[in-house]
C-alpha positions in Angstrom: -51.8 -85.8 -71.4 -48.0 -85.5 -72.7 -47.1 -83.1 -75.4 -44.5 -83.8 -78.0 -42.5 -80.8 -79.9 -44.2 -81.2 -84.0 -41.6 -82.9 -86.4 -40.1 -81.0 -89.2 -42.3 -82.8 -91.9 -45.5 -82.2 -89.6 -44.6 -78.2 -90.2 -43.8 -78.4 -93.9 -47.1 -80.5 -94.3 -49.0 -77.5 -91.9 -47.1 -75.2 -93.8 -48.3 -76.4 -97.2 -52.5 -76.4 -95.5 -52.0 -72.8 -94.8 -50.8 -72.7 -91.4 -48.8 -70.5 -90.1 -47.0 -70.2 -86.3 -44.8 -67.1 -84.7 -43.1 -70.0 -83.1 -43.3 -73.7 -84.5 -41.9 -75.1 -81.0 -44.5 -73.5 -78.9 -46.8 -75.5 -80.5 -47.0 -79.3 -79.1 -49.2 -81.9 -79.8 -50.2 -85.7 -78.1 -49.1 -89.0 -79.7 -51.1 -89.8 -82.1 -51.0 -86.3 -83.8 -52.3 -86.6 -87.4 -51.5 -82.7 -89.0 -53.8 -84.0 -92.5 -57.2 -82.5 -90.2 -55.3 -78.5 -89.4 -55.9 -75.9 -92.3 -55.6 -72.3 -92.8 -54.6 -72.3 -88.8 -52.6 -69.3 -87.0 -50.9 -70.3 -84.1 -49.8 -68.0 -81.4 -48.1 -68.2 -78.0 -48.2 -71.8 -76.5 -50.8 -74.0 -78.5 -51.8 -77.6 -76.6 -53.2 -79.6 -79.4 -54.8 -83.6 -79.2 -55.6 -86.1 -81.6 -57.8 -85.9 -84.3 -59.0 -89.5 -84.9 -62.4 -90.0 -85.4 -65.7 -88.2 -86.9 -68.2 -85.7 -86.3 -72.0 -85.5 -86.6 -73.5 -82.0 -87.1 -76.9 -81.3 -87.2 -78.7 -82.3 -90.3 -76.6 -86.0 -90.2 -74.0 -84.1 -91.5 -70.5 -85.7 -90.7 -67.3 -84.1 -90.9 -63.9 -85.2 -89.6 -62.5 -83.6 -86.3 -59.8 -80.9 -86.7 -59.1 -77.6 -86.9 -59.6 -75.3 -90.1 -59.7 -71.2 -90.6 -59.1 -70.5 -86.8 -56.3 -68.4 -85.0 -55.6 -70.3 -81.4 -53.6 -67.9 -79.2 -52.9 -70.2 -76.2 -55.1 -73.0 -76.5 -55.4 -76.2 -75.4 -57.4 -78.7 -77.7 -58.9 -81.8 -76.5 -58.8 -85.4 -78.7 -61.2 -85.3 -81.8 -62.5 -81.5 -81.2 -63.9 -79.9 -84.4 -63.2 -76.2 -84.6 -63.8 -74.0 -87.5 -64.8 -71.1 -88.9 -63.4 -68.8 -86.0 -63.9 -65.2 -87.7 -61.5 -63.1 -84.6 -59.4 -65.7 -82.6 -59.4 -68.2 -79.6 -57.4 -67.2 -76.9 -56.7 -68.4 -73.4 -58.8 -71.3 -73.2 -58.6 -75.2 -72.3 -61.3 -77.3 -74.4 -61.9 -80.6 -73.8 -62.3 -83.8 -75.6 -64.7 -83.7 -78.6 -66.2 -80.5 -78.3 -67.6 -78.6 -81.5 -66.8 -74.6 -81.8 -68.3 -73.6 -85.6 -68.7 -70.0 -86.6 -68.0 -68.0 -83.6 -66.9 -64.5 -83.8 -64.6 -64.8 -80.5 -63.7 -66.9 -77.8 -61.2 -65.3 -75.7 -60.3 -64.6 -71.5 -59.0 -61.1 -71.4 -56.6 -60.9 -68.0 -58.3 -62.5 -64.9 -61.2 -63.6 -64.3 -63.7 -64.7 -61.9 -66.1 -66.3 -64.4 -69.3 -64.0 -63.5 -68.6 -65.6 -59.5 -68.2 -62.8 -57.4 -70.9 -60.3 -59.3 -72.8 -58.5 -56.7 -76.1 -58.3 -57.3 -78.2 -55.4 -55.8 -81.2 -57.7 -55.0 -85.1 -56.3 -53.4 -83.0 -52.9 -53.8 -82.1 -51.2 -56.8 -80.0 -48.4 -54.6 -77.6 -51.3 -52.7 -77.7 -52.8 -49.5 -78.9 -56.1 -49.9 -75.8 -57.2 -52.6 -75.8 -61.0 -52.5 -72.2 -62.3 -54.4 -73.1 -64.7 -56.4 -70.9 -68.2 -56.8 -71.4 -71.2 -58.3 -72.6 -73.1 -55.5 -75.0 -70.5 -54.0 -78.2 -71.9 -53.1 -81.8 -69.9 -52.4 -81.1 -70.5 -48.4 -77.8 -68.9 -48.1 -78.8 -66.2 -50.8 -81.5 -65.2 -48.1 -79.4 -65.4 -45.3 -77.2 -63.3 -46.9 -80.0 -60.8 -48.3 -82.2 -60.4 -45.4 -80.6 -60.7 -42.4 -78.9 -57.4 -42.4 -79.2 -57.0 -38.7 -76.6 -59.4 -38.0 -73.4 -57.4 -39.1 -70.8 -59.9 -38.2 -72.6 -62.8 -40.3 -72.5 -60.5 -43.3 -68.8 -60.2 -43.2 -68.6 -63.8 -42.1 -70.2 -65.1 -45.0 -69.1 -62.4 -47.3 -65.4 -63.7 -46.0 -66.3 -67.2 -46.9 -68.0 -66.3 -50.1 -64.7 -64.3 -51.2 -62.2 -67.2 -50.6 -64.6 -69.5 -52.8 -64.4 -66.6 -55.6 -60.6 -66.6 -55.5 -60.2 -70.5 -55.8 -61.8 -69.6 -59.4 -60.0 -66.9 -60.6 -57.8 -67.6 -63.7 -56.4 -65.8 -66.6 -57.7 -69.5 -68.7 -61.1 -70.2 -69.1 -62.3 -73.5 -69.5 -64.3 -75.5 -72.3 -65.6 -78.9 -71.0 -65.8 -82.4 -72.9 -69.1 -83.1 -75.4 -70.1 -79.3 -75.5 -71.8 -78.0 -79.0 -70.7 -74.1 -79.8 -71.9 -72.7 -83.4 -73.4 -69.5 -84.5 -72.2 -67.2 -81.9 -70.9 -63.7 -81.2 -68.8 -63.0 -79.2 -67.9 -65.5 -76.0 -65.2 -63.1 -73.2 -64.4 -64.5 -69.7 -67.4 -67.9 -70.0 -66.0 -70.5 -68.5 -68.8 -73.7 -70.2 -69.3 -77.4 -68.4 -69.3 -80.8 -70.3 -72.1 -81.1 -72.4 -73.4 -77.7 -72.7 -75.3 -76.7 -76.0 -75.0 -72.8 -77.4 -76.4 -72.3 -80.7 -76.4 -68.3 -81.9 -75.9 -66.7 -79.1 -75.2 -63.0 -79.7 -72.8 -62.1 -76.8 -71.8 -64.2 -73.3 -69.6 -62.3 -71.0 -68.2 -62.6 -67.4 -70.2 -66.0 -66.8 -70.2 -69.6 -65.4 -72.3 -71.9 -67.7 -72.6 -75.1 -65.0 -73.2 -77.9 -67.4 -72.7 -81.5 -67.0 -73.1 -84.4 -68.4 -76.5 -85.6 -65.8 -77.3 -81.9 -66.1 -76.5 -80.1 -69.7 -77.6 -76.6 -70.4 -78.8 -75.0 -73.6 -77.7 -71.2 -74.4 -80.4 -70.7 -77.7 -80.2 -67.8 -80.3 -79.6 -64.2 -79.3 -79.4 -64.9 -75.9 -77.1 -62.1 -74.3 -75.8 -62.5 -70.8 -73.3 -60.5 -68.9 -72.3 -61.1 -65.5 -73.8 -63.7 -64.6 -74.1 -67.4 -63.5 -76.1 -70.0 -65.5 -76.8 -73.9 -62.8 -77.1 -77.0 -64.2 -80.0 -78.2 -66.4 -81.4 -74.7 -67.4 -82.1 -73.4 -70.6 -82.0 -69.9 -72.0 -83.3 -69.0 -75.3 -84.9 -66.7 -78.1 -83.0 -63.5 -77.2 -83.3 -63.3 -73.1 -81.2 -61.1 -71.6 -79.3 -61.0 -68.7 -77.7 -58.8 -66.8 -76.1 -59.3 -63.4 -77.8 -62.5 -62.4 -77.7 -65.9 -61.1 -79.8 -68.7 -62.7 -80.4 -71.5 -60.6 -80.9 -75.5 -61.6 -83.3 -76.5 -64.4 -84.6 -73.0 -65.1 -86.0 -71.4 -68.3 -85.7 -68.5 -70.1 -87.0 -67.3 -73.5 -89.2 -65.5 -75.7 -87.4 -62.2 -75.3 -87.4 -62.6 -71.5 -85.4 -59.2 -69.8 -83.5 -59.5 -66.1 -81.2 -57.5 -64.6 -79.4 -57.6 -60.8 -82.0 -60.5 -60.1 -81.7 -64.2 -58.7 -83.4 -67.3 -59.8 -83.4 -70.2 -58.0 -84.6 -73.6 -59.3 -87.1 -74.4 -61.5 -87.9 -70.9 -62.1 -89.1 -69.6 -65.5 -89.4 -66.2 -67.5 -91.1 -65.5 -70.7 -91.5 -62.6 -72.5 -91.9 -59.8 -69.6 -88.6 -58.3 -67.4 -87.5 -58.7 -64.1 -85.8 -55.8 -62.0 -83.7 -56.6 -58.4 -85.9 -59.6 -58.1 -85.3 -62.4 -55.6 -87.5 -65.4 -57.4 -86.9 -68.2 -55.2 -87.7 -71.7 -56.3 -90.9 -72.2 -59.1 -91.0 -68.1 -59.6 -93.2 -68.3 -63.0 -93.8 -65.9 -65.6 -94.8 -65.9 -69.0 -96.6 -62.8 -70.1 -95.3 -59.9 -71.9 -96.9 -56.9 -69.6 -95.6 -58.3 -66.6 -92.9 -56.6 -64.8 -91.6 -58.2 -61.4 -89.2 -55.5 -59.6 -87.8 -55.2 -56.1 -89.9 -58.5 -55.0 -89.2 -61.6 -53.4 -91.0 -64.5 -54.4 -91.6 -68.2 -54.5 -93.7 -71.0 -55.8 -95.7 -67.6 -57.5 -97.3 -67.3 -60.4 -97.5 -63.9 -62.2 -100.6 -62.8 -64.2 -100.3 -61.5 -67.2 -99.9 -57.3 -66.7 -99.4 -58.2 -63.4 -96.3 -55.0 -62.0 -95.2 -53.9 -58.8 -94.0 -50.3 -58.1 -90.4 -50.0 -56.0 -90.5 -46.1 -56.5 -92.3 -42.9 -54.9 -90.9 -40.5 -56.8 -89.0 -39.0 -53.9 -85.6 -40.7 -52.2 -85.7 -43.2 -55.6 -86.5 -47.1 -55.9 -85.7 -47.6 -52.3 -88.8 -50.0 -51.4 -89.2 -53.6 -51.5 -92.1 -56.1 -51.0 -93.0 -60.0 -50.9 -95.3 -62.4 -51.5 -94.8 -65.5 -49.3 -94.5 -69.2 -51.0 -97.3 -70.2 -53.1 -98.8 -66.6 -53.5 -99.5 -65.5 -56.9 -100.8 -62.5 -58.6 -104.2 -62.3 -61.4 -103.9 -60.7 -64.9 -103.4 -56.9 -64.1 -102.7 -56.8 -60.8 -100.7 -53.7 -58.9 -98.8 -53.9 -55.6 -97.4 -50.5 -54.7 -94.1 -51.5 -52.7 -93.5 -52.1 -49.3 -96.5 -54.3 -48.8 -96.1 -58.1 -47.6 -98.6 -60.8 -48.9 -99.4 -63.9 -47.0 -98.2 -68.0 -48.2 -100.9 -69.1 -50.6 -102.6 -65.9 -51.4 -104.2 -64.4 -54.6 -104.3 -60.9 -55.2 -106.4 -59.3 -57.7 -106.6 -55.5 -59.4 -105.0 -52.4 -57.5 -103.3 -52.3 -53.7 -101.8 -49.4 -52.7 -101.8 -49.2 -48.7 -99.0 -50.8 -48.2 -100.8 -54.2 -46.7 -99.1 -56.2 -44.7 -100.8 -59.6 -44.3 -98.2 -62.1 -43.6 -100.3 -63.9 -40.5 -103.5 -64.4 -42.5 -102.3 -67.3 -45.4 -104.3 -68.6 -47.9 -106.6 -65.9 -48.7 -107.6 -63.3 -51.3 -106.4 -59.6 -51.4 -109.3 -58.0 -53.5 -109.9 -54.5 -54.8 -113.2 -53.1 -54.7 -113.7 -49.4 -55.4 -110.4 -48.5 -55.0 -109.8 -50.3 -51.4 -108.0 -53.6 -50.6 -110.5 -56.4 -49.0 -108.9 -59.5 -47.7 -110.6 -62.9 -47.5 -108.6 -64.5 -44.6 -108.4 -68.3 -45.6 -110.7 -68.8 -48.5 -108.0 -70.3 -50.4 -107.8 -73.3 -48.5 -110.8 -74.7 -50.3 -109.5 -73.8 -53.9 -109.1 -76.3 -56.2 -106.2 -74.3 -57.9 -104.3 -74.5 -54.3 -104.4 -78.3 -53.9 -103.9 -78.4 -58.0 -100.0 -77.0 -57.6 -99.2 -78.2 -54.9 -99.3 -80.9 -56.5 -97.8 -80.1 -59.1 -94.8 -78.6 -58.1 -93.0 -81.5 -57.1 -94.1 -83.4 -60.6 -91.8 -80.6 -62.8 -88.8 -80.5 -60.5 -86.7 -80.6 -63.6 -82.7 -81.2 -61.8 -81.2 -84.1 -62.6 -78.1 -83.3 -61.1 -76.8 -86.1 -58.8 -75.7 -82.4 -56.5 -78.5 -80.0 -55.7 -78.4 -76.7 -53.9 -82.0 -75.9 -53.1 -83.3 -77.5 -50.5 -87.7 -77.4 -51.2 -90.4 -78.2 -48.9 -93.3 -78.6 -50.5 -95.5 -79.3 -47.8 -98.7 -77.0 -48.0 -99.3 -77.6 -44.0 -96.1 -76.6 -42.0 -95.5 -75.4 -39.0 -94.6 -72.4 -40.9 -98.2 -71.8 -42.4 -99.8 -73.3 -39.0 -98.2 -71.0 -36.9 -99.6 -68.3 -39.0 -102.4 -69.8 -39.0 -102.6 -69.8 -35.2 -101.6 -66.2 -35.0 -104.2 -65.2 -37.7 -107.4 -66.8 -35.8 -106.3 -64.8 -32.3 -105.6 -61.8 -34.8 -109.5 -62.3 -36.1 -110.6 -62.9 -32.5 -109.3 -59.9 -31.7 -110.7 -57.8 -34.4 -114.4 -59.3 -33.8 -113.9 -58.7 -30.1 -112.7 -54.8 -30.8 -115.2 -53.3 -33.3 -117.9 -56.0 -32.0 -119.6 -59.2 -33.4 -122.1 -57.2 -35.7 -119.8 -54.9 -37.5 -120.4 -54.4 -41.1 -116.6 -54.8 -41.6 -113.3 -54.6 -39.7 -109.9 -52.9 -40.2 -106.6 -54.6 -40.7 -103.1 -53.7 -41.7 -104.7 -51.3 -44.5 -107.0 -53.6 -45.8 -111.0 -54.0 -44.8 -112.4 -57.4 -43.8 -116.1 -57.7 -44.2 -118.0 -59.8 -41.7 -118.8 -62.9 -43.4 -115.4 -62.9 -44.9 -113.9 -63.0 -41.1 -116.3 -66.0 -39.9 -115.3 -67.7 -42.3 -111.7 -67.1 -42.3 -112.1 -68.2 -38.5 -113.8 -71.3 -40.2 -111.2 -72.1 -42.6 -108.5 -71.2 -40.3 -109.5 -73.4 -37.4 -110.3 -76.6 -39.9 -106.7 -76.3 -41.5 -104.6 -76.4 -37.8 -106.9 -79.4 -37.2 -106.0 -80.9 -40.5 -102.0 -80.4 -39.8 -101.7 -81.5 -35.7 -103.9 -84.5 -36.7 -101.9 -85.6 -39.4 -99.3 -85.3 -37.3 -100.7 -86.8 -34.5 -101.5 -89.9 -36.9 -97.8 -90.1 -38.6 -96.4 -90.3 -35.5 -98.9 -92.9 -34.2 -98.6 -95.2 -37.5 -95.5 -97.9 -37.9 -93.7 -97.9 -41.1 -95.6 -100.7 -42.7 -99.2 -98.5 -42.0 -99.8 -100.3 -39.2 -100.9 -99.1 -35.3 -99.1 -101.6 -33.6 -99.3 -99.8 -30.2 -101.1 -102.1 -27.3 -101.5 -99.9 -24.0 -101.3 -95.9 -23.2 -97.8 -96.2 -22.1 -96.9 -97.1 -25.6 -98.9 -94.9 -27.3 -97.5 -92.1 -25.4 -94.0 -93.6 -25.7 -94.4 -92.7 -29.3 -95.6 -89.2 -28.9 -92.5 -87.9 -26.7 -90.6 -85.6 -28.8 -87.4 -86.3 -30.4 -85.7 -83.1 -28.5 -86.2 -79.7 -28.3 -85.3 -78.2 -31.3 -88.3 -77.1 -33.3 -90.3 -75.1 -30.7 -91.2 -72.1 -31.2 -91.3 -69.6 -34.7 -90.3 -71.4 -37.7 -89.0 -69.6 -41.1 -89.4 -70.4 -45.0 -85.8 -69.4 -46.1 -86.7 -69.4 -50.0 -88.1 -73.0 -49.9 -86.6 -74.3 -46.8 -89.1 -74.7 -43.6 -87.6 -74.6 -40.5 -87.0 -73.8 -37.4 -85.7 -70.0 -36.7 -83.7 -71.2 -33.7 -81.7 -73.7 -36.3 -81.3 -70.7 -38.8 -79.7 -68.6 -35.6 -77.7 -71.3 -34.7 -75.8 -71.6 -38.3 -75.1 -67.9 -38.5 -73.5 -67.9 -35.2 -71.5 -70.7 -36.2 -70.3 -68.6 -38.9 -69.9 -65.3 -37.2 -67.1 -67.3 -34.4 -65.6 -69.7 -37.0 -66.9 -72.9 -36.4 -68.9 -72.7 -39.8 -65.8 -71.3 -42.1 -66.7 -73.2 -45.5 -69.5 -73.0 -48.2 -69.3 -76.6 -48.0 -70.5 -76.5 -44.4 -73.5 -74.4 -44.6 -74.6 -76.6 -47.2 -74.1 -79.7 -45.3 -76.3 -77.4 -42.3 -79.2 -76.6 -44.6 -79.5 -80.5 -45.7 -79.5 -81.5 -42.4 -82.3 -79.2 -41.4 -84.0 -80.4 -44.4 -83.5 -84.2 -43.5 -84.8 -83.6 -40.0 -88.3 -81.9 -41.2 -90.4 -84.2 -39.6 -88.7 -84.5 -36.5 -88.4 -81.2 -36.2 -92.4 -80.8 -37.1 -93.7 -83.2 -34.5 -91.6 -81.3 -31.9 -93.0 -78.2 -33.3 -96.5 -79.9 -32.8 -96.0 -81.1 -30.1 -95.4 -77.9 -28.3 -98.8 -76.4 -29.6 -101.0 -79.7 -28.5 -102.1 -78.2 -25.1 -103.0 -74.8 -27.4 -105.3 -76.5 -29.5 -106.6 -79.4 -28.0 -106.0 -78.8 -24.1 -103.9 -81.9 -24.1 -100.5 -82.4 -23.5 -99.5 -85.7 -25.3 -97.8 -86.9 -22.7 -100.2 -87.1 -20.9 -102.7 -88.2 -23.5 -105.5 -90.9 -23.1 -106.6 -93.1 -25.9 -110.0 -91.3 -25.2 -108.2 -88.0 -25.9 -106.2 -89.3 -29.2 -110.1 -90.9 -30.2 -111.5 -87.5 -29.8 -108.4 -85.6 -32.1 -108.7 -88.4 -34.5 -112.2 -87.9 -34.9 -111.8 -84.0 -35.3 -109.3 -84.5 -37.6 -111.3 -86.6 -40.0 -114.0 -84.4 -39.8 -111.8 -81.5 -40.7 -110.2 -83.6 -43.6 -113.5 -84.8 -45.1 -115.2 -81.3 -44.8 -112.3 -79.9 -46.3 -112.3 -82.1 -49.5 -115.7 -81.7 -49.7 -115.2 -78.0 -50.5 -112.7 -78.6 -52.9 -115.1 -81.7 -54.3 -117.6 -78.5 -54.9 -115.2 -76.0 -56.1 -114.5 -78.1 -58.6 -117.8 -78.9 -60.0 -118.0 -74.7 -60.6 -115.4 -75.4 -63.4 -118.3 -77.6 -64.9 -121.2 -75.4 -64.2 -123.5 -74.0 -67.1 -121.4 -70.6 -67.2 -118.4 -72.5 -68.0 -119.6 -74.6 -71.0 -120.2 -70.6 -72.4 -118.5 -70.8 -76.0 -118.9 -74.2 -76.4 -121.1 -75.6 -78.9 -120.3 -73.1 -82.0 -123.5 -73.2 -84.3 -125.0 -75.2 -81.8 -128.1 -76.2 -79.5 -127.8 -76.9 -76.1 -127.7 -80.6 -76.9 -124.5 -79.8 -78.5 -122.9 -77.6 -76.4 -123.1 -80.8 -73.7 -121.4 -82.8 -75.8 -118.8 -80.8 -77.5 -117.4 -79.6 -73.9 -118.0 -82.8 -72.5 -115.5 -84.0 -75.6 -113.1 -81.4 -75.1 -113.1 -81.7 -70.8 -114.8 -84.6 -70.0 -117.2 -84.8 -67.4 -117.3 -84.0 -63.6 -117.2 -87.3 -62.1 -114.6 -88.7 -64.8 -112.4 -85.9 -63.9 -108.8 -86.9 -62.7 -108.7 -84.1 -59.8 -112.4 -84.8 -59.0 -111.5 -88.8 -58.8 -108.3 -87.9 -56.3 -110.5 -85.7 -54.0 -113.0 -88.9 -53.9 -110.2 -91.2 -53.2 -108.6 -88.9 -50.8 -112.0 -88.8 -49.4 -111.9 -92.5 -48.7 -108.3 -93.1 -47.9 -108.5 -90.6 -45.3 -111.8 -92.0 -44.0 -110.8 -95.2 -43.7 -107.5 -94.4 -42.0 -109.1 -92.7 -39.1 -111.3 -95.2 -38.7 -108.2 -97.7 -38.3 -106.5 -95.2 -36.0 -109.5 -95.1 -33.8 -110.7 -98.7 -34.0 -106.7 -99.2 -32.7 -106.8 -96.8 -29.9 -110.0 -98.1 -29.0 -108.5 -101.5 -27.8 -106.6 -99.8 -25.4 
């Protein structure tokens, strides 16, 4: 926009509304300048100023003109048809863009340079250092990991950490920036924020050192007494009701309110906090809490739920909060829960009351971690067959709140991976092993700290072995099945045509990077990249994360595969359609029996016990009916009805696969 010196009558007419300037011809304004809108303004150093044209609706219907009134701009840049007003300190050093709204703020100002809250180090898992991760604006969970984690890999820490500080400097300003469209009223003070179109801040008590990454697919809301300092706020997240922030990254669409406390912590998306406080936290994507006892320190998490008292301890009393712990995706804690740090808790795992050995369970998934009389007892697999399990995994998907045309975090959702699998795999040999050592009729058995009880080990054996048959045949049919659902295969040759693996990457372990499954060998393969060069942008890594993301199930079947002769003594390249009838028919077994558990844990949430308190003043007649009204019944149930029709679908879909194969 071009800039035009003001005309003599435009300063008498400013003049007469109460303006004042220390020099008149450092202030320049657009064609189209109308001065009647500018009152009781002070104008200092070089002053930018657009048109003031049209209207302005406040909240309430309210509508007032744009322009400027009681407000001292110290080298500002205004936008066409901003309203500013009611600035009790001064504006100083800041662009702001077309039709933006700053009412009642005590000051808005960039002292000196300024990074914008983009090159904070934040002493993640460990309060003491040595884990820093710099945040930017473009950091996603995977490269936060990296960058966290793989401290054993010197020369990729300064790699990235080179990288990472070039992307810092292309940011650093002495002007901050105010996009187009944003709302700012009722605040404090506002130092070294640079704000994105569209973003909404309404009584905020203080913002400094920060990014707030709002756009117009993506806005962000900053609510009343929120205070942040260093820090980073992503695109479509919301902070509110007096959180506080201190040295941390929020990633896309996350929430924070209700008095919600964090310091040297990342979130990553669609994470939420309420009421409790966070410590040197890495919550990777869907971290949730909401309860006011809860304290999450020196942990890494993701897809968790926290209970409500639900704490962690980093600290022994003797070299300081040096220790660190984590609970694998989907793992969650119950109300009151302890974990006394360094412990490691298997994907999908529930832990309940007090643990204090230390644990490490990480190759037995989807179990319980239980305290009873003061020692830790571990279900292996149980939680396979809970409802609650199958419930968010479903559901996580459903409230992926980004709307951001450009996302970061890169989330598998899958419940069966080769990730959990491979555990899986490694957690029926570890059982085998156990049985085999103390002996088949052992009371209980000894693991990692925690006690296993007999029944609880068959059974994990059970669940264990039923959930590797559940993942290889579902990938065994995928890769079988056209794209239109058909088997149009018509002789072994083909059929094994389509089993060949795409190549070779995907063999061996595979990683979950903060909601990224892959293979470790891919992971390996981009730090090296970095550490000689050929990697040398942020730009790049992110382009290598989405293309380990596009090629999951590629990837996966070679993964599968590989483990083919492990499970089912076959090598699919060799595979008979009397083989693939014989998987296909394990498989559906395995599917059905496992829905059929899930069909009966559900009917315990309908169960005489739970209709307790139901009924108030009421006979038993009553009680039916008034929970009945309130939860409907068991067969009516939307979760029940899935299970039924998964039941179905599933059954009818190996009985194509097999009734294909069988023409062979």
């Amino acid at each position: 926009m071009k800039h035009r010196n003001l005309t003599s009558s435009e300063i008498s007419q400013l003049q007469a509304q109460g303006c004042t300037a220390a020099n008149w011809s450092d202030v320049r304004v657009a064609d189209g300048f109308c001065a009647d809108y500018i009152r009781r303004v002070s104008f200092c150093g070089t002053v930018l100023l657009g048109t003031f044209n049209k209207d302005v609706t406040l909240a309430g219907g309210i509508v007032r003109h744009s322009g400027i009134e009681d407000a001292t701009l110290f080298d500002v840049t205004v936008g066409d048809d901003c309203l500013i007003r009611s600035v009790r300190r001064h504006i100083a050093r800041y662009d702001i863009g077309a039709r933006t709204v700053i009412d009642s703020i005590g000051l808005l100002a960039v002292d000196g340079e300024c990074t914008f809250g983009n090159g904070v180090k934040v002493s993640v898992l460990n309060e003491t250092g040595g884990r820093e991760v710099i945040i930017h604006d473009t950091l996603s969970s995977h490269e936060a990991y990296m960058t966290a984690l793989y401290r054993h890999r010197p020369a990729f820490i300064d790699a990235i950490g080179a990288i990472i500080t070039r992307s810092v400097d292309a940011v650093r300003s002495n002007r901050g920036t105010i996009g187009q469209d944003c709302l700012i009223t009722d605040c404090g003070d506002i130092i070294g924020v640079r704000i994105g179109d569209c973003c909404k801040i309404s009584g905020a008590s203080s913002l400094k050192n920060g990014s707030i990454l709002s756009n117009a697919s993506a806005p962000v809301y900053i609510g009343k007494s929120v205070d942040c300092e260093d820090f980073i706020i992503s695109s479509n997240s919301s902070i509110t009701d007096g959180a506080m922030l201190t040295r941390c990254f929020v990633g896309q669409a996350c929430h924070f309110g209700h008095g919600y406390s964090a310091s040297d912590s990342l979130f990553f998306s669609n994470c939420q906090g309420e009421n409790g406080e966070a410590c040197a936290i890495f919550a990777g994507p869907y971290t949730v809490t909401h309860h006011k006892s809860t304290l999450l320190i020196a942990g890494m998490f993701s897809f968790m739920n926290a209970g409500s008292g639900s704490n962690q301890s980093n600290h022994m009393y003797k070299l300081g909060p040096i220790h660190q712990g984590t609970l694998e995706r989907g793992a969650k804690t119950s109300s009151d829960s302890y974990i006394l740090w360094p412990a490691r808790v298997g994907a999908f795992s529930l832990v309940m009351g007090r643990h204090v050995t230390h644990s490490d369970t990480t190759n037995l998934p989807f179990s319980y971690l239980i305290e009873k009389g003061e020692t830790s007892y571990l279900a292996p697999g149980v939680n396979l067959r809970s409802v609650g399990t199958i419930r968010d995994a479903k559901k996580w998907p459903k409230r992926d709140g980004r709307t951001d045309p450009v996302q970061y975090d890169f989330i598998n959702y899958n419940l069966l991976s080769p990730f959990t699998i491979q555990k899986m795999l490694k957690g029926v040999k570890t059982l085998e092993n156990l049985r085999y050592a103390s002996g088949e009729l052992s009371d209980s058995y000894s693991f990692h700290s925690v006690k296993i009880t007999n029944s609880a080990l068959h059974r994990g054996l059970e669940m264990y072995r039923t959930g590797i048959l559940k993942f290889m045949g579902n990938s065994l049919i995928s890769r079988l099945q056209d794209k239109d659902g058909g088997f149009s295969f018509s002789s072994e040759e083909q059929m094994r045509a389509r089993l060949l693996p795409d190549s070779r990457i995907g063999r061996g372990e595979w990683v979950d990077i903060s909601g990224l499954i892959a293979p470790k060998s891919e992971i390996e393969a981009l730090m090296t990249a970095i550490e000689n060069g050929r990697v040398s942008t942020l730009e790049q890594i992110h382009e290598a994360f989405k293309t380990m993301a596009d090629n999951y199930y590629s990837y996966e079947w070679n993964w599968a595969c590989d483990k083919f002769p492990e499970v089912f003594g076959v090598d699919p390249e060799k595979m008979t359609a009397q083989d693939a009838i014989r998987i296909v028919g394990e498989w559906k077994e395995a599917v059905v029996g496992l829905d059929r558990m899930l069909y009966d844990d559900a009917r315990k949430e309908f169960n005489l016990a739970s209709k307790t308190g139901f009924g108030a003043d009421g006979d038993r007649v009553q009680k039916e009916i008034d929970f009945e009204q309130v939860r409907g019944d068991f067969e009516n149930n939307s979760f029940v009805k899935s299970v039924l029709e998964h039941i179905r679908a599933k059954s009818e879909l190996g009985d194509r696969v097999i009734e294909a194969l069988k023409k062979l």
